[in-house]
C-alpha positions in Angstrom: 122.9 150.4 138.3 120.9 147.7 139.7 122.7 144.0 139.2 121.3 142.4 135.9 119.8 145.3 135.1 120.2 146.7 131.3 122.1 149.7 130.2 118.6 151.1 128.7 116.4 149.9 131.6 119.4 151.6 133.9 119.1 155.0 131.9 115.5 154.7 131.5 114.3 154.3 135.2 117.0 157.6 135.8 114.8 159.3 133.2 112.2 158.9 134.6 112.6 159.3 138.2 114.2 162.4 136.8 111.6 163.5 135.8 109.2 162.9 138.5 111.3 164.7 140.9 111.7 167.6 138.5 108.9 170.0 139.3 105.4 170.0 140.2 102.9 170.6 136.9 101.0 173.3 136.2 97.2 173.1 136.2 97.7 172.9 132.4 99.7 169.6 132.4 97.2 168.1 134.5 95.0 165.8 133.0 91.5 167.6 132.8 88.7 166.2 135.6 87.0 163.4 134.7 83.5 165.1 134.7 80.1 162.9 135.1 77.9 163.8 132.2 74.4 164.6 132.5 72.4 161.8 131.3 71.8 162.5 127.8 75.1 165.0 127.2 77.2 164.6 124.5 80.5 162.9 125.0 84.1 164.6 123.9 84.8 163.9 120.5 87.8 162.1 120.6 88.0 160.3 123.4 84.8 159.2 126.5 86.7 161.1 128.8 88.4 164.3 128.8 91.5 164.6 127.0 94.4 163.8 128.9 97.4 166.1 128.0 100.1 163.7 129.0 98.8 161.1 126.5 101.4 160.3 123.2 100.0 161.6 120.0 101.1 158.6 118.6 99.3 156.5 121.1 96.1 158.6 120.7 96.1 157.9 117.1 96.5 154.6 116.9 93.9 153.9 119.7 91.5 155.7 117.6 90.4 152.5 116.4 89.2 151.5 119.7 86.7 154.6 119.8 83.2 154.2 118.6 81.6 157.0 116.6 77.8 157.3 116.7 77.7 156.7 113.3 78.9 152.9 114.3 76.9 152.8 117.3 73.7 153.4 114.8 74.7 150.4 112.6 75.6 147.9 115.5 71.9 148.8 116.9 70.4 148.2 113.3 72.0 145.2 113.1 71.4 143.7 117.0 67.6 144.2 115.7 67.7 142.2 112.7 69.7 139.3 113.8 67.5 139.6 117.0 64.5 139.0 114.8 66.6 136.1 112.8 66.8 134.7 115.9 62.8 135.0 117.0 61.9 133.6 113.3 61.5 129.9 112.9 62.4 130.3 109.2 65.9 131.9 110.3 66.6 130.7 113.4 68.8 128.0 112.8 71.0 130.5 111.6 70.5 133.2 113.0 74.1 133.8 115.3 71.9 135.8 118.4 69.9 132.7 119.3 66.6 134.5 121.5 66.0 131.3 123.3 62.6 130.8 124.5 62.8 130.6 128.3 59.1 129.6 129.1 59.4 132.2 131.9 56.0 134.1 131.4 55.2 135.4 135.2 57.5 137.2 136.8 57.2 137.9 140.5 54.5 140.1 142.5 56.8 140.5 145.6 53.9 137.5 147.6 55.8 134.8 146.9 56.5 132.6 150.3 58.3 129.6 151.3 61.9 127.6 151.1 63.9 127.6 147.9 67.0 125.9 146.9 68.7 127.3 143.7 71.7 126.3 142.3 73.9 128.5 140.6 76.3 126.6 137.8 78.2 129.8 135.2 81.8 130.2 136.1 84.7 128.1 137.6 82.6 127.9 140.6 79.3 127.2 141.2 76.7 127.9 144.5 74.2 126.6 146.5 71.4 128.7 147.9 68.8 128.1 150.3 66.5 131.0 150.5 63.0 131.6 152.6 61.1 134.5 151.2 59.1 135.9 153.4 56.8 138.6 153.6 57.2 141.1 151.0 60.5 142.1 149.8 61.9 139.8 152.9 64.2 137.4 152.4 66.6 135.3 154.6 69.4 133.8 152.6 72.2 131.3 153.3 75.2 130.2 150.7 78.0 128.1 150.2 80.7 128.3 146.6 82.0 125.4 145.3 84.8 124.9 143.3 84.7 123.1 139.7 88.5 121.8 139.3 90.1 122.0 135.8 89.9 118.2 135.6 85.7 118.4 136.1 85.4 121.2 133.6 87.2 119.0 130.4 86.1 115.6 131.8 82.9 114.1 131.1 79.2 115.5 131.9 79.0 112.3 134.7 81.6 113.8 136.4 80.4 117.1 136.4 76.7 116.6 137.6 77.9 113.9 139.8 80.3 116.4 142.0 77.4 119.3 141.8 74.9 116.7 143.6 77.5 115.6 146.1 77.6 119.6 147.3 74.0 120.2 146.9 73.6 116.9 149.3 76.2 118.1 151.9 74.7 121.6 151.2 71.9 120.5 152.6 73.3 118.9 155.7 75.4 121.6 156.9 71.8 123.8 156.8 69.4 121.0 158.1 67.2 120.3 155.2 68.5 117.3 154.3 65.5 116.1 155.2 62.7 117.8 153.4 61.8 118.2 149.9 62.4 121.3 148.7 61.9 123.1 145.1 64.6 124.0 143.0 65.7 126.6 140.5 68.9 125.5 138.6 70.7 128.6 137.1 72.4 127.6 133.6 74.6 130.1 132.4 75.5 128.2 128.9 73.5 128.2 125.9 70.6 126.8 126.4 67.4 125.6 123.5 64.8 125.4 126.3 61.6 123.3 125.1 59.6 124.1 128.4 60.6 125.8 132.0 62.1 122.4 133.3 63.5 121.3 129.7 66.9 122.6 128.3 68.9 121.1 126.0 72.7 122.4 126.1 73.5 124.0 122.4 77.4 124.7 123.2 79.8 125.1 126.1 81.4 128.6 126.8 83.5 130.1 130.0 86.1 127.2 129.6 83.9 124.2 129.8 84.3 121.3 127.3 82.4 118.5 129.4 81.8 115.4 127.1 78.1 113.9 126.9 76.7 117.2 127.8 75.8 119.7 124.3 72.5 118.4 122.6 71.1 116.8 125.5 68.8 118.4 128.7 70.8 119.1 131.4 67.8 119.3 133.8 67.7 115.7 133.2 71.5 114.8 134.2 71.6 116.5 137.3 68.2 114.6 138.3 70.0 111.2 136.9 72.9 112.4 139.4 70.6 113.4 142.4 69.2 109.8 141.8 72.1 108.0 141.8 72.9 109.1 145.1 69.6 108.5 146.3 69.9 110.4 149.7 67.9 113.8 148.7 64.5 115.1 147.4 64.8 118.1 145.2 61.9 118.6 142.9 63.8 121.3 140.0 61.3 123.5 139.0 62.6 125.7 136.2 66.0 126.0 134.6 67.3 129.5 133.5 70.5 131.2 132.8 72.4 134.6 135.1 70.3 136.8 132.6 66.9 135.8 133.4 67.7 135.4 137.2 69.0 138.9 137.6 65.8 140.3 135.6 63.6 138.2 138.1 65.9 139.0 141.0 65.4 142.9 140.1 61.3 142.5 138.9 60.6 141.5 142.5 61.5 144.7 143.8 61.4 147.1 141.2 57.7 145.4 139.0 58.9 147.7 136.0 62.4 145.3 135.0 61.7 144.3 131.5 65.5 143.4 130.6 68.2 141.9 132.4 71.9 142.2 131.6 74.9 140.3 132.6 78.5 142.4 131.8 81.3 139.5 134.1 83.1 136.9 132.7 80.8 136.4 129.8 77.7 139.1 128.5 73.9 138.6 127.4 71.0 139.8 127.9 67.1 139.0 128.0 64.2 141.0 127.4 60.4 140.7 127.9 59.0 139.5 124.3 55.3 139.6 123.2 54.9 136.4 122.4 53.2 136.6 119.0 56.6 138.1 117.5 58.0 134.4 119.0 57.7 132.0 116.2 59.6 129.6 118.5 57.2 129.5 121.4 55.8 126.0 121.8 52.6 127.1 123.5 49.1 128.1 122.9 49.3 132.1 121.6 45.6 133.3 121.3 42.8 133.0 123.2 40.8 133.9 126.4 43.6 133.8 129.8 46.7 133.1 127.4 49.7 135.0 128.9 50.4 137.6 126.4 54.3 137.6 127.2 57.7 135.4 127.4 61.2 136.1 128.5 64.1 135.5 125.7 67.2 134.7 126.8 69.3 136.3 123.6 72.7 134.8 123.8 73.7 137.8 122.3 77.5 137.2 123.2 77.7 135.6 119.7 76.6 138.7 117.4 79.0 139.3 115.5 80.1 135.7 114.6 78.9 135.7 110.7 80.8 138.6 110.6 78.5 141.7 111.9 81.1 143.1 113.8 83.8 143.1 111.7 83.6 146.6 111.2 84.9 147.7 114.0 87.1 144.6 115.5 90.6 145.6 115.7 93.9 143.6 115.4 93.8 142.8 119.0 89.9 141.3 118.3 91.7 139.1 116.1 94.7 137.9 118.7 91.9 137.5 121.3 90.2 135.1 119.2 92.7 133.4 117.6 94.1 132.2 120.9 90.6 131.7 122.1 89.6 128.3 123.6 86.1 128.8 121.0 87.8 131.0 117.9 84.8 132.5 115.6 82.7 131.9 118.3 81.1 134.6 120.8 83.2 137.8 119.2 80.8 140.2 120.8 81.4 139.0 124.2 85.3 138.6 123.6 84.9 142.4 123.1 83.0 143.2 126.2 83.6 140.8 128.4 85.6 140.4 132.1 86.7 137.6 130.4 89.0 139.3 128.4 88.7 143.1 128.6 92.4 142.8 130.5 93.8 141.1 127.6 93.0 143.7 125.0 94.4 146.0 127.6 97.5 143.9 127.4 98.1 143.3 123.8 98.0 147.1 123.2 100.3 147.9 125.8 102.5 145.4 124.4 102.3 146.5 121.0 102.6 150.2 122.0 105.9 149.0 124.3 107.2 147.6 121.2 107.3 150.2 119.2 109.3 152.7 121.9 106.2 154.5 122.7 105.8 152.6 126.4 108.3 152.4 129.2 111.1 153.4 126.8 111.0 150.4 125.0 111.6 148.2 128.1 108.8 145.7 129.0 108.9 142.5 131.3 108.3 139.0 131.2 104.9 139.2 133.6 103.8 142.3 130.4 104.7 140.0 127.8 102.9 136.6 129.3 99.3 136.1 127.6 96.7 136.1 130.2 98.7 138.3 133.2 97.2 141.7 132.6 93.9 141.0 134.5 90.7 142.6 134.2 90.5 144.1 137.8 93.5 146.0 136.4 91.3 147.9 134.2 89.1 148.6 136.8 91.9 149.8 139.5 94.1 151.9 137.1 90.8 154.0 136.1 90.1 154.1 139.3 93.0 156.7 139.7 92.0 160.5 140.3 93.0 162.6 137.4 96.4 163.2 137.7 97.1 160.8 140.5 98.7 157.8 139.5 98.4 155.1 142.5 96.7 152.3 141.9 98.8 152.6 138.1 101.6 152.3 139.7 100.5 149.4 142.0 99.7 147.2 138.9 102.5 148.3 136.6 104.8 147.5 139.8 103.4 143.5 139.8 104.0 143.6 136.3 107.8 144.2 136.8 107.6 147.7 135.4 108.9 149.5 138.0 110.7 152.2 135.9 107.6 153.6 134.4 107.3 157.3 134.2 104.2 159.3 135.0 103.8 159.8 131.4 103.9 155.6 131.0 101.1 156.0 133.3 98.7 158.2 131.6 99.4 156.5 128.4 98.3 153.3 130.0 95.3 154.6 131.6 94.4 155.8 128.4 94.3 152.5 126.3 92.4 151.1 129.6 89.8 153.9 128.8 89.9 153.4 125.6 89.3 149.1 125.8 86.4 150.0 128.5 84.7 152.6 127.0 84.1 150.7 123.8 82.7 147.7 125.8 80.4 150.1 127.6 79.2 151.5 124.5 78.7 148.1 122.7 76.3 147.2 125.3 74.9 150.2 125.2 73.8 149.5 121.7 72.7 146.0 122.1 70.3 147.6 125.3 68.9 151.0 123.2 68.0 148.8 120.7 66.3 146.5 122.6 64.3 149.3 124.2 63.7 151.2 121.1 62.3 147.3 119.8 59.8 147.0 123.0 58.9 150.8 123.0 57.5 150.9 126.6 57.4 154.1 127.8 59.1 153.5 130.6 62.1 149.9 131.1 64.2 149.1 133.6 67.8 147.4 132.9 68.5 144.9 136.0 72.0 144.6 135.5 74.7 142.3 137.5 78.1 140.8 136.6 81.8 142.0 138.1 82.2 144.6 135.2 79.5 146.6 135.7 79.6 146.2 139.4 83.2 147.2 139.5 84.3 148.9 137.2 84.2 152.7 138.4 82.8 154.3 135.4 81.0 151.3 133.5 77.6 152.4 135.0 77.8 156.3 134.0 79.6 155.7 130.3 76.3 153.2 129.8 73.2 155.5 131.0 75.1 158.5 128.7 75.4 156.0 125.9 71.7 154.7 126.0 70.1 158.2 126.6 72.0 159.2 123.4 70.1 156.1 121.4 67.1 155.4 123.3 63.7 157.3 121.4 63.3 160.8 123.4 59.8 159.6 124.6 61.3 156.3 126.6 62.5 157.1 130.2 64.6 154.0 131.2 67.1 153.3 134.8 70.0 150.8 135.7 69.2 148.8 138.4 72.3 146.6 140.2 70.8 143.6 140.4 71.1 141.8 143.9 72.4 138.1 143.6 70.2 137.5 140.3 71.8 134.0 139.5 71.1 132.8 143.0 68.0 134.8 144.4 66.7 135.1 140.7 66.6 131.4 140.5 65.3 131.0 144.0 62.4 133.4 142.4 61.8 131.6 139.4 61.1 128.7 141.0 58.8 131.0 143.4 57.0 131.4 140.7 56.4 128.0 139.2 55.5 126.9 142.7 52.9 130.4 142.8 51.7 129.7 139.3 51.0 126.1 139.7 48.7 126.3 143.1 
């Protein structure tokens, strides 16, 4: 017995190294292969992947809950739509919980835009600079530099905050020899934003951990020039202000003309989406007549559906813990279901809870398990990452965890309630983009999509195209495209734009 270790820790480890070493399984203990459906197939009925043999009954069960049935999937699309159209409606919009914030973004790039671009990208606990010279078509030379935002910035006041992002921008432009010229600007704002034209955006609420004083209800374009002034060593002429969404839509619509939405599944999720803009009661702009641009980007903010209660349908118990110990509770449920954010955390709380009750690693957890916050996302993404029946990367993770003494069977179970949380985030945006493309009925969309989820998560990008094809009308052909560097390149193109258009 190891020293300090437990009588049932002692006998459980022996268990279960037991009965790893017993004998090697049949085909028919094996968990099934984890087949690629054909766009369009129908998933297993129980579970998005194929069942997995070694998985508890009990478990199975009681991670039913986590599942989406089409039926569900139906209603969360009927009701993206009409709080999508609360949202476009002056009458409504003050209520509405999905925002679909005008983003005065009406051109989108024809692959001829030329010239030096700065674009700043501000949505996380780091932020980037980006100096970018498109070229000739679809060339591009790009340099970058992250910069950290320290706790302190984040909760102190907006001075400090646009004060510190100026200094970098300045000795950004040192280290790259530009200090010197004036240069254009596209300043990527992933918060929600009431933009009253493309350089205008007034801050409705922080989100991602921020809680900068001076900063919601006033224009942010506006404080970072007041803090590029104060220093009074740079020219930068901001051109447009946008959020990760609309950059990795612009980002994608410069190579691939046919992007109509963009998507963002990271830390936070939201999309945009091509509007026409008579349907945009909102739009402070002229909407008829001869040369009027028939079209407007809106930025959704959809990662609050669900806050007057849409959602409360399917939200589970571990929904509910999320939230509570949320920095923002009631606020952005959707997104605390689908998000990077905190997809590792409703991993977590079901592992614990399933632990608990005797169904887990014989009733034996650790401190690092039991700790809010130390089941990480890219834990999700590694354990699935597993080929069936293979448990490696599992075992990596439950090993930093201090679960050392887990059994195969601990592993499958826990690959299972990873499934289980992914899938259901997949499938939620899943509904939020078919109904969007059902709402535009082009024949033929593509989804620009970017964020550490998607791009990492091994089988975020198949469970989504099966998902949409399911709910998408029959006559609609639609594609994922991974979005290159939309929140700095995007911005850099937006920018492009304003620069194209106003020549």
């Amino acid at each position: 017995m190891v020293l300090g270790e437990s009588e049932d820790l002692h006998n459980y480890r022996a268990r279960a190294t037991n009965a790893r070493n017993f004998t090697v399984p049949t085909s028919a203990q094996l968990p099934r292969s984890v087949n690629r459906s054909p766009a369009g197939s129908q998933p297993p009925a129980h579970h998005p992947y194929a069942v997995n043999m070694d998985v508890l009954e009990e478990i199975r069960e009681q991670c039913k809950e986590l599942i989406l049935t089409d039926k569900q999937v139906e209603e969360i699309m009927r009701r993206v739509v009409k709080e999508i159209n609360r949202g476009l409606s002056k009458e409504t919009h003050a209520e509405a919980d999905v925002k679909c914030f005008i983003t005065y973004v009406q051109d989108l790039p024809n692959g001829k835009e030329k010239g030096k671009f700065l674009a700043l990208d501000l949505g996380g606990t780091n932020f980037r600079v980006l100096l970018i010279h498109l070229k000739d078509e679809n060339d591009f030379e790009m340099l970058s530099k992250i910069y950290a935002i320290p706790q302190s910035i984040m909760l102190g006041s907006g001075t400090q905050l646009f004060d510190h992002i100026a200094e970098c921008l300045a000795n950004f432009m040192k280290e790259h020899s530009v200090y010197e010229e004036r240069l254009p600007l596209g300043f990527t704002f992933s918060f929600p934003l009431t933009q009253l034209g493309l350089t205008k955006g007034i801050l409705a609420r922080w989100t991602k951990g921020f809680n900068c004083s001076g900063v919601v209800g006033e224009d942010v374009v506006q404080l970072l020039k007041d803090a590029i002034a104060r220093r009074g060593d740079v020219q930068i002429d901001i051109c447009a202000i946008l959020n990760d969404t609309t950059g990795t839509l612009m980002s994608c619509a410069w190579k691939n003309h046919n992007c109509r939405i963009g998507l963002i599944v990271g830390t936070g999720s939201n999309a945009c989406y091509v509007e026409r803009v008579e349907n945009c009661d909102q739009f402070d702009g002229p909407k008829t007549g001869e040369n009027i641009k028939k079209h407007v980007l809106i930025n959704t903010e959809w990662g609050a559906f669900g806050d007057d209660g849409a959602l409360d349908f399917v939200r589970t118990e571990y929904d509910r813990e999320i939230d509570q110990h949320s920095i923002n509770p009631g606020r952005q449920l959707q997104e605390k279901m689908i998000s990077g954010m905190y997809m590792g955390e409703l991993a977590r709380l079901a592992i614990v809870k399933f632990t608990k009750a005797g169904f887990l690693f014989g009733g034996v957890g650790s401190d690092i398990l039991f700790k809010r916050g130390q089941f990480f996302t890219k834990y999700v993404s590694e354990i699935e990452s597993d080929k069936p029946g293979t448990y490696t990367y599992c075992r990596d993770v439950l090993d930093e965890l201090g679960l050392e003494h887990a059994s195969d069977e601990d592993c499958a179970n826990v690959r299972y309630i990873c499934e289980c949380v992914s899938s259901r985030a997949a499938h939620l945006v899943s509904a939020g983009i078919a109904a969007l493309i059902n709402k535009m009925d082009e024949p033929s969309v593509t989804v620009g999509v970017d964020g550490s989820v998607y791009r990492f998560h091994p089988k975020f990008h198949d469970l989504m195209v099966q998902k949409i094809r399911q709910f998408v009308k029959p006559h609609i052909s639609f594609d994922l495209m991974l979005s290159e560097d939309g929140s700095g390149r995007g911005a850099a193109l937006v920018a492009a734009v304003a620069c194209r258009e106003a020549q």
